[in-house]
N, C-alpha and C positions, 0 to 999 in steps of 0.2 A: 397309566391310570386315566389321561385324560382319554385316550379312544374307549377305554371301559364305558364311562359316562356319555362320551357323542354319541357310542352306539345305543345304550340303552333309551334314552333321553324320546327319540321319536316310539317308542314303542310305549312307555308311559305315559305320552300323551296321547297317543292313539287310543290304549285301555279306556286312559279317563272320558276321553270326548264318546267313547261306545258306552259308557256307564253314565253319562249323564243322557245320553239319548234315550239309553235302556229306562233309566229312571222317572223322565219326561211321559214316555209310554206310559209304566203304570199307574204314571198320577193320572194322566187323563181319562185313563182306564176306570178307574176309581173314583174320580170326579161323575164322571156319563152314568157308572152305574146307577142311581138313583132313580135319574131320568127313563131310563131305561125297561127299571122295575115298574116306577108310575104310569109310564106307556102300556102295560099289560091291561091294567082296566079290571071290571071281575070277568073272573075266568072260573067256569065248573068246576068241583073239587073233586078230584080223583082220588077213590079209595083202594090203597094197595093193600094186601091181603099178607097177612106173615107166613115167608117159606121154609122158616127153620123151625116153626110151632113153639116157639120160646116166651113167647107173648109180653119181653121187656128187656131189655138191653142187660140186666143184671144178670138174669138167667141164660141169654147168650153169652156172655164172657163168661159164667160157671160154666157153660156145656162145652167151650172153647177150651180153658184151663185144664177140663177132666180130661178131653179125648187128647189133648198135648201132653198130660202126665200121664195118660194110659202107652203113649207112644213111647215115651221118652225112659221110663222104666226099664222095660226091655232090652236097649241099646246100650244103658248105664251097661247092666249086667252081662250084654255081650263083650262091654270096650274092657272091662274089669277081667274079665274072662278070657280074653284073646293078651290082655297085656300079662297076666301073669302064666300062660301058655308060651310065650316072648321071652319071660323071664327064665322059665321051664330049661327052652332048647338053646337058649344062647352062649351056654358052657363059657367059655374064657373069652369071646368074643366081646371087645368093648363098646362096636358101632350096635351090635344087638341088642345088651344091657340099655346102653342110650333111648334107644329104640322103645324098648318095654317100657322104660323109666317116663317117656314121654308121652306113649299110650296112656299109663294108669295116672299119670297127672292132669293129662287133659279129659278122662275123663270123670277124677276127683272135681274140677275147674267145671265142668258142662252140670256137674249135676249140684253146686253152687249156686249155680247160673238160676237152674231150674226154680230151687228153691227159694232162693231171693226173687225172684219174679211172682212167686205166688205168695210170697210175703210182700210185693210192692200191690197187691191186687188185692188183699188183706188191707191195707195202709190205706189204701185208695177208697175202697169201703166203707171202711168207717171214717173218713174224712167227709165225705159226700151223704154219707148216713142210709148206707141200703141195710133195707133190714136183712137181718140173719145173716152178714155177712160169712158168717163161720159155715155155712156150707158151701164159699167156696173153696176149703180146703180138705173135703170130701169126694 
């Protein structure tokens, strides 16, 4: 027991003395920044143009949601379709049954997934108050 602890002993101080130096960095890091920003001075403002023609952050995360539910539909249907195709040819084979069994759970589990995420995006919504939210589950 005691060589367990001589060995480990420099290796925990070595971690700490690297995380307190790490630590030391981003304060100072974060200290300067200020100084840093006030050094800029005025600077011309540059006008960037929008590349996704959404014209507000809400309507890109709806056009985000729809082209990711438009994907993700499909593949339900395929993983559904190939597992019980699994289930089809696997006759008395018990590693196959497994096999199918694990298909159509994961993807029961993905499309869960799907749906509580567009219910966390709903939640989100109306917490922050965009309006209409309800189109983004359209």
């Amino acid at each position: 027991m005691m060589n367990y602890i001589h060995k480990t002993g420099p290796v925990l101080l070595y971690w700490k003395a690297n995380m307190i130096k790490a630590f030391r960095s981003v304060a100072a890091t974060l200290l300067a920044l200020p100084a840093l920003v006030q050094a800029q001075g005025n600077q011309p403002t540059i006008q960037l143009t929008d590349p996704t023609g959404t014209g507000t952050f809400a309507a890109l995360a709806k056009k985000i949601v729809s082209y990711l539910w438009q994907i993700s539909l499909p593949i339900i249907a395929i993983m559904v379709l190939w597992g019980g195709f699994l289930f089809l040819t696997a006759g008395d084979d018990i590693s196959k049954v497994q096999k199918a069994k694990n298909t159509l759970k994961w993807a029961v589990i993905g499309t869960a997934v799907i749906l509580v995420a567009q219910g966390v995006v709903y939640i989100i919504g109306e917490l922050f108050g965009v309006e209409n939210v309800n189109q983004f589950m359209n």
